[in-house]
C-alpha positions in Angstrom: -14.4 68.0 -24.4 -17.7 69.9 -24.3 -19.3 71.1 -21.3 -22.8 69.0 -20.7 -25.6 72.0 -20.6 -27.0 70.3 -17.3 -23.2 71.2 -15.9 -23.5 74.5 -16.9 -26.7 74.9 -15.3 -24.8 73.7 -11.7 -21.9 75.5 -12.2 -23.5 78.4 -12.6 -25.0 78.0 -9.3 -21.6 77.0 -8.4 -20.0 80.5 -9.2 -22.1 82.3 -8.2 -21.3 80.2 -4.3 -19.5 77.8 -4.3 -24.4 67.1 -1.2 -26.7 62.2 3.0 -25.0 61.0 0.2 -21.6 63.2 -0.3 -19.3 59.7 -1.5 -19.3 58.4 -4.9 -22.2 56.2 -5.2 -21.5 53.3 -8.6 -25.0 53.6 -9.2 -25.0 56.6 -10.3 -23.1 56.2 -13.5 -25.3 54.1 -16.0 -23.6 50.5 -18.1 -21.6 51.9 -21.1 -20.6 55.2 -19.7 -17.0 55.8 -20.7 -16.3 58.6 -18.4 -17.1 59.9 -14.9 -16.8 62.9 -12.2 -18.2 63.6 -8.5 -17.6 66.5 -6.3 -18.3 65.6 -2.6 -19.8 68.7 -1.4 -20.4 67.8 2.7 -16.6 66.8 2.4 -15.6 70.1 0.2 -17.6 72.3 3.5 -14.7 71.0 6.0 -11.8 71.9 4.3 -10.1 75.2 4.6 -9.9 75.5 0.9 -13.6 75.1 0.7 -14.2 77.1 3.8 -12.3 80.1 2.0 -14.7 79.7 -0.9 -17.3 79.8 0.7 -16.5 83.0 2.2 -15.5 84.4 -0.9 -19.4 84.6 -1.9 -20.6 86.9 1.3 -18.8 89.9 -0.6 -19.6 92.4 -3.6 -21.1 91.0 -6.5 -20.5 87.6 -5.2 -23.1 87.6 -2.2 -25.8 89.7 -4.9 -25.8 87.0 -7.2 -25.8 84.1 -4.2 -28.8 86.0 -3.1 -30.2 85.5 -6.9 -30.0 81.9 -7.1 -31.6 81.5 -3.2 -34.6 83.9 -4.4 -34.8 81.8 -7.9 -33.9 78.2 -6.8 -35.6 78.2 -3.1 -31.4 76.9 -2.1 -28.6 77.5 -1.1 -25.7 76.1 -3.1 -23.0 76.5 -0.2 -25.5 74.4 2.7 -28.0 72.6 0.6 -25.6 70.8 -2.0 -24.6 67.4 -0.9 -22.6 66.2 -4.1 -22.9 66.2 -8.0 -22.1 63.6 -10.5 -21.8 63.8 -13.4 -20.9 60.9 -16.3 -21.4 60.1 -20.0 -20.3 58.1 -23.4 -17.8 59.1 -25.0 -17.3 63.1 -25.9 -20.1 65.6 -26.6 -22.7 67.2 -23.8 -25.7 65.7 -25.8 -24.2 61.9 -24.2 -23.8 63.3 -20.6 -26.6 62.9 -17.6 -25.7 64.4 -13.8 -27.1 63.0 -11.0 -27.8 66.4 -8.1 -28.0 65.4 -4.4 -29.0 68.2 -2.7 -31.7 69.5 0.1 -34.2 71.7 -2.0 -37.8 72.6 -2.7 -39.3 69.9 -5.5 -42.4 72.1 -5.3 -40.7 75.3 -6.2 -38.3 73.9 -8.7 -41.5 72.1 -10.7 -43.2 75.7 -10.5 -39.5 77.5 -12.1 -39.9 74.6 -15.0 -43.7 75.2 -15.9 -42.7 78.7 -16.2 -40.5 77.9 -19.5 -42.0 78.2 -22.9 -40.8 74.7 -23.8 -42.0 73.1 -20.6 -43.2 69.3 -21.1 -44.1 66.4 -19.0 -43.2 63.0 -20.3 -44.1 59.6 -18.2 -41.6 57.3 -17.8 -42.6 54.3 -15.7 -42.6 55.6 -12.0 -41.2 59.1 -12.7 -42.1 62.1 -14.7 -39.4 63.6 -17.0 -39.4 67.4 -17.5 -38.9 69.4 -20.7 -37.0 72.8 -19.9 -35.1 75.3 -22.7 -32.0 77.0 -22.5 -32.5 80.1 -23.7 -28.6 81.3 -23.9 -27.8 78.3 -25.7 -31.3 77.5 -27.5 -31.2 74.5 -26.2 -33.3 71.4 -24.7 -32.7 69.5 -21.7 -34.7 67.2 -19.3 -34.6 66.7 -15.8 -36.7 64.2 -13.6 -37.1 63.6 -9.5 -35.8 60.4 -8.6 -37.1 61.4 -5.0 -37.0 64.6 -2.9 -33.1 65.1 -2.3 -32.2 63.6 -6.0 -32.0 65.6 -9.2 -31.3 64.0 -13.1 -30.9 65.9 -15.7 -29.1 66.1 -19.3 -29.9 67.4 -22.8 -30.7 63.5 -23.6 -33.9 62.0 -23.0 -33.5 58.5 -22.8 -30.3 58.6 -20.8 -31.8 61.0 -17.7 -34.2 57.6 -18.4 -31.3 55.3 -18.2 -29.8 57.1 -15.3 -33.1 57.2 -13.4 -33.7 53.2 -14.0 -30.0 52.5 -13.1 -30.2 54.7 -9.6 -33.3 52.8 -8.8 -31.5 49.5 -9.6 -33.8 48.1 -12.6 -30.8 48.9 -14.6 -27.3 47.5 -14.1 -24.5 50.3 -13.6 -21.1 51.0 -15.0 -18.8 48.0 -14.3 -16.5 49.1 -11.1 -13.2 48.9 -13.4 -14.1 52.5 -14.6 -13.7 53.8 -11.0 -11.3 51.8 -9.1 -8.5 53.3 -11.2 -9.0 56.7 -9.0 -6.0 57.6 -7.0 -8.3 58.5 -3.9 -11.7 57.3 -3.9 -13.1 59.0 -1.1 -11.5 62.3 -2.5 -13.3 65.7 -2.8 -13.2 65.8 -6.3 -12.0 62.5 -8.6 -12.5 61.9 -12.3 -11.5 58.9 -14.8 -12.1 58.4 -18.1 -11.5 55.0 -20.2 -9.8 57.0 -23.3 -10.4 54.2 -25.6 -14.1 54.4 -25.8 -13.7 58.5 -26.0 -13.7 59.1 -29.6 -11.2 61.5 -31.1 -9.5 63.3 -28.9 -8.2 67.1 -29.1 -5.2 67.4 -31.0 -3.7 69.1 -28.4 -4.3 66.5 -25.9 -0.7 64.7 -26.7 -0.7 62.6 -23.4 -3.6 61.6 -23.3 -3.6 60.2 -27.2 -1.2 57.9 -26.0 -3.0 56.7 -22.8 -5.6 54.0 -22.6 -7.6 55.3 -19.5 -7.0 58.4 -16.8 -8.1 59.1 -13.0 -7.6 62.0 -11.2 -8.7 63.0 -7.1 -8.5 66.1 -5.7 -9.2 66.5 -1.4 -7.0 68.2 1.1 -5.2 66.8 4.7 -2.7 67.2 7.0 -2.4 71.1 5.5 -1.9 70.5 1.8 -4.6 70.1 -1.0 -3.4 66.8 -2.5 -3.4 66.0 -6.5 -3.0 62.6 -7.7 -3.3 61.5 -11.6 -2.8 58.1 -12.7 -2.4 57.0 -16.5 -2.6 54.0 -18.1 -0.7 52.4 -21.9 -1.2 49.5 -23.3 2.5 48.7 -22.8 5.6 49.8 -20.6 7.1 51.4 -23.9 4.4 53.4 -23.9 4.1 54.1 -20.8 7.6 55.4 -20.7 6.6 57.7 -23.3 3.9 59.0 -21.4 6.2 59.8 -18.4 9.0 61.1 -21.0 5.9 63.9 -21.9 4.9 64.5 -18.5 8.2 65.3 -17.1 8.6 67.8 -19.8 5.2 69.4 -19.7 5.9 70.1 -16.0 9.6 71.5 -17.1 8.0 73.8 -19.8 5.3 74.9 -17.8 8.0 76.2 -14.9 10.1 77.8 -17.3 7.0 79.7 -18.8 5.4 80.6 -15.6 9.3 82.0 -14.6 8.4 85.3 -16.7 4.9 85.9 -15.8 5.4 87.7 -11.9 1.2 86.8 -11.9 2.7 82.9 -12.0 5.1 83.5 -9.4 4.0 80.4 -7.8 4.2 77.9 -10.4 7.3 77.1 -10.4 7.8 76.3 -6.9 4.6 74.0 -7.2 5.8 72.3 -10.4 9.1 71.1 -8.4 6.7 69.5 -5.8 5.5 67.2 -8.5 6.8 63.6 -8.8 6.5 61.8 -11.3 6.9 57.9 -10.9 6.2 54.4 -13.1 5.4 51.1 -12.4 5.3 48.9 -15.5 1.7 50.2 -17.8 0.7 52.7 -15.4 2.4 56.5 -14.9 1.3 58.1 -11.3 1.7 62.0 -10.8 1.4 63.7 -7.9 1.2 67.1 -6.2 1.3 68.6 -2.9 0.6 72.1 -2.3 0.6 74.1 1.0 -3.4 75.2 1.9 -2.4 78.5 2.9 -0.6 78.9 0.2 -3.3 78.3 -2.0 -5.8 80.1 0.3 -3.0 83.0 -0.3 -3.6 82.6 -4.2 -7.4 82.8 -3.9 -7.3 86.4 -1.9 -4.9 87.4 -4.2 -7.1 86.6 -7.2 -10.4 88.0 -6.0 -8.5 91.2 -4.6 -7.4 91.5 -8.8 -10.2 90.7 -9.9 -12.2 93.5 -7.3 -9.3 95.9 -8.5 -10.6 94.9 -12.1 -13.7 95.9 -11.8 -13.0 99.2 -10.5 -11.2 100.3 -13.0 -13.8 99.1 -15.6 -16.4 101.3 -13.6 -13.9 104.4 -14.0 
């Protein structure tokens, strides 16, 4: 799937750091959307893993750009962020729209938008929509205010319209089916997808071919950062199928991490993983240590700090 340009634009300010309203709010995600993903920022703050990250962007090149974005943006990512979704139909970033609730400055942000050479204002009944460019991509997006802690954008016109209308509840939302398949709704991170209204998906995407829909939640307690999946078939046969594939992903991925030393850890991870069946639906699940994992990010940045020395030789 392509990445929506308005996600780009986030994660950007994401990388460089690391939302009241952190919890997935249905109104968010506009009728006819096929698929869906939030990130609970306030929640993300009070884990360890999120603390760790966090941290990560008071060092080297890190804390420089962080200090970019606050100059540029009048906010700061890692306090002012409050949670991000972000939803769409079917596959393509020109279908998605992503709904921002964070703490920032509207004045400053409308100032950084009339700045652009393709800057437009567009009415649209009680809200302005904004024309900005992409100049990496050469591409257009809009965005619009839905009030002072609530930001819509996407490279779509009429659906940052739709989304706007269906916040403010003159339009009716996504129909709760496409979310309550989530393993764990109140999650830090959880995504679903219904896979039938998706389109074509990538050939290499085997599984998920056979699936009709798929959820996934991310969020961390009692010391382990929890992963749940959950897939649905249209039949048990097939749902045996899809377990039959998932069992041996999880084998090959093991065996191919075994020769990598820089995958040491994989391994041990994949034989945590359980996979289980209960008629149509296939559940998968993973626990992994936090320190571990905290172990994994130090050891990462440390290669990646290592890295760039050498490329400065």
């Amino acid at each position: 799937m392509k990445i929506p340009l308005c996600a780009i634009v986030i994660c950007a300010w994401l990388s460089a750091a690391l939302v009241v309203a952190g919890p997935f709010e249905p109104t968010a995600v506009p009728q006819g959307s096929s698929w869906v993903a939030h990130i609970d920022f306030d929640r993300l703050r009070t884990t360890e893993i999120g603390k760790r990250l966090i941290a990560g962007t008071s060092r080297g090149q890190a804390a420089a750009r962080m200090q970019v974005i606050q100059n540029l943006f009048q906010m700061d990512p890692r306090t002012d962020f409050h949670s991000m979704t972000l939803s769409g139909h079917g596959q393509g970033e020109e279908n998605a729209v992503l709904v921002l609730r964070a703490d920032f400055d509207r004045a400053a942000l409308t100032a950084l938008l009339e700045a652009g050479p393709a800057y437009q204002e567009v009415p649209h009944h009680n809200w302005t929509l904004y024309r900005f460019q992409d100049e990496r991509k050469q591409k257009m997006a809009w965005g619009a205010f839905l009030d002072d802690r609530t930001i819509v954008c996407g490279q779509s016109q009429e659906r940052v319209g739709e989304c706007l209308e269906t916040l403010a509840g003159a339009r009716p939302a996504a129909a709760d089916a496409l979310w309550a398949a989530v393993p764990d709704r109140g999650a830090l991170f959880a995504a679903t997808a219904d896979l039938a209204h998706m389109g074509e998906l990538d050939a290499q995407a085997a599984i998920l071919r056979q699936a009709e829909s798929l959820a996934l939640s991310v969020d961390e307690s009692d010391g382990l950062l929890k992963v749940r999946v959950a897939l649905s078939a249209d039949s048990p046969e097939v749902a045996t199928q899809l377990n039959q594939v998932a069992q041996g992903l999880i084998a090959m991925g093991s065996l191919a991490a075994a020769k990598d030393p820089a995958k040491a850890w994989v391994p041990g991870f994949c034989q945590g993983i359980r996979v289980t069946q209960d008629g149509r639906s296939v559940q998968v699940s993973a626990d992994y240590p936090v320190k571990d994992a905290v172990e994994l990010i130090d050891a990462r940045e440390k290669a990646r700090g290592l890295e760039g020395t050498m490329g400065t030789k």
